[in-house]
VMD Tcl script that draws the C-alpha trace (Angstrom):
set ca {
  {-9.49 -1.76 24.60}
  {-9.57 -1.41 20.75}
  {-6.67 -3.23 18.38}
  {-4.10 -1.18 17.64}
  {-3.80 -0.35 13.61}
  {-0.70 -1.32 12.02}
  {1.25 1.00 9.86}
  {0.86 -0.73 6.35}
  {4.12 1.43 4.89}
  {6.04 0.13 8.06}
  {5.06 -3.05 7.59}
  {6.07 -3.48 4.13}
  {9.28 -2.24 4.69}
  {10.63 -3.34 8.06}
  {10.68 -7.17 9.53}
  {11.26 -7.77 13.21}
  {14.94 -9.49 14.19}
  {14.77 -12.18 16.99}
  {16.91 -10.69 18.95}
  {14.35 -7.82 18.86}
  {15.72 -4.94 16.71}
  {14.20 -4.13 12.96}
  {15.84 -5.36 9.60}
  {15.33 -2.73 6.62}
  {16.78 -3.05 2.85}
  {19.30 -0.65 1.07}
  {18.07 2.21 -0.52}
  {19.81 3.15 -4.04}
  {18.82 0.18 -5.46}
  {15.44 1.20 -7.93}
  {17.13 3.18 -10.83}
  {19.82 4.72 -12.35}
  {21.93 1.28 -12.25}
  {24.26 1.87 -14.77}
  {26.49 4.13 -13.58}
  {27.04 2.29 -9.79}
  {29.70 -0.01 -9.86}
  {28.72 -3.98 -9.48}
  {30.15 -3.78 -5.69}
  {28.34 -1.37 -4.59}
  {25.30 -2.60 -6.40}
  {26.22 -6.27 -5.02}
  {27.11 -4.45 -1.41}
  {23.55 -2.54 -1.45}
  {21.33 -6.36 -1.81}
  {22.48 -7.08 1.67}
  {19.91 -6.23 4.30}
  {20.60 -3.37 7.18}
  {19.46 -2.83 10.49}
  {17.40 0.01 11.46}
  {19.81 2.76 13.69}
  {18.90 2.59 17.36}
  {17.35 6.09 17.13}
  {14.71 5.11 14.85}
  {13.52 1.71 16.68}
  {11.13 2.98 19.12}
  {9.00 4.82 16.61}
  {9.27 1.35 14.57}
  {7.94 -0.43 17.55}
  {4.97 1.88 17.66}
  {4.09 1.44 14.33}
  {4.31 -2.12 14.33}
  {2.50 -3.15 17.61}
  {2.08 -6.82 16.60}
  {5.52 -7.92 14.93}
}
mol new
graphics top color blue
foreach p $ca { graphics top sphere $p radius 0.5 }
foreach p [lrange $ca 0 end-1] q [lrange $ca 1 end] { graphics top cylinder $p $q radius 0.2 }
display resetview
């Protein structure tokens, strides 16, 4: 059976959790800083989890994590 290819966009973007879901970062964050508030800015660094919806197709892109 041939290795599975990892999804190099996936994998730059998501990291596996222990207790097996997916951590993602905040989008909002690249440009256009000035006008968001320091909270929200401050609020956005903080890393989020991926919804439950979107985990299985995570999983299948990243067969090894």
């Amino acid at each position: 059976m041939p290795k599975i290819k990892t999804n190099r966009g996936a994998a730059k973007r998501f990291k596996r959790t222990v207790s097996g879901g997916f951590k993602r970062s905040q989008s909002h964050r690249r440009h256009i800083l000035t006008k968001k508030s320091t909270k929200r800015k401050r609020q956005l660094r903080e890393a989020a989890t991926l919804h439950a919806s979107d985990v299985r197709s995570a999983k299948r892109m990243l067969p090894y994590s």
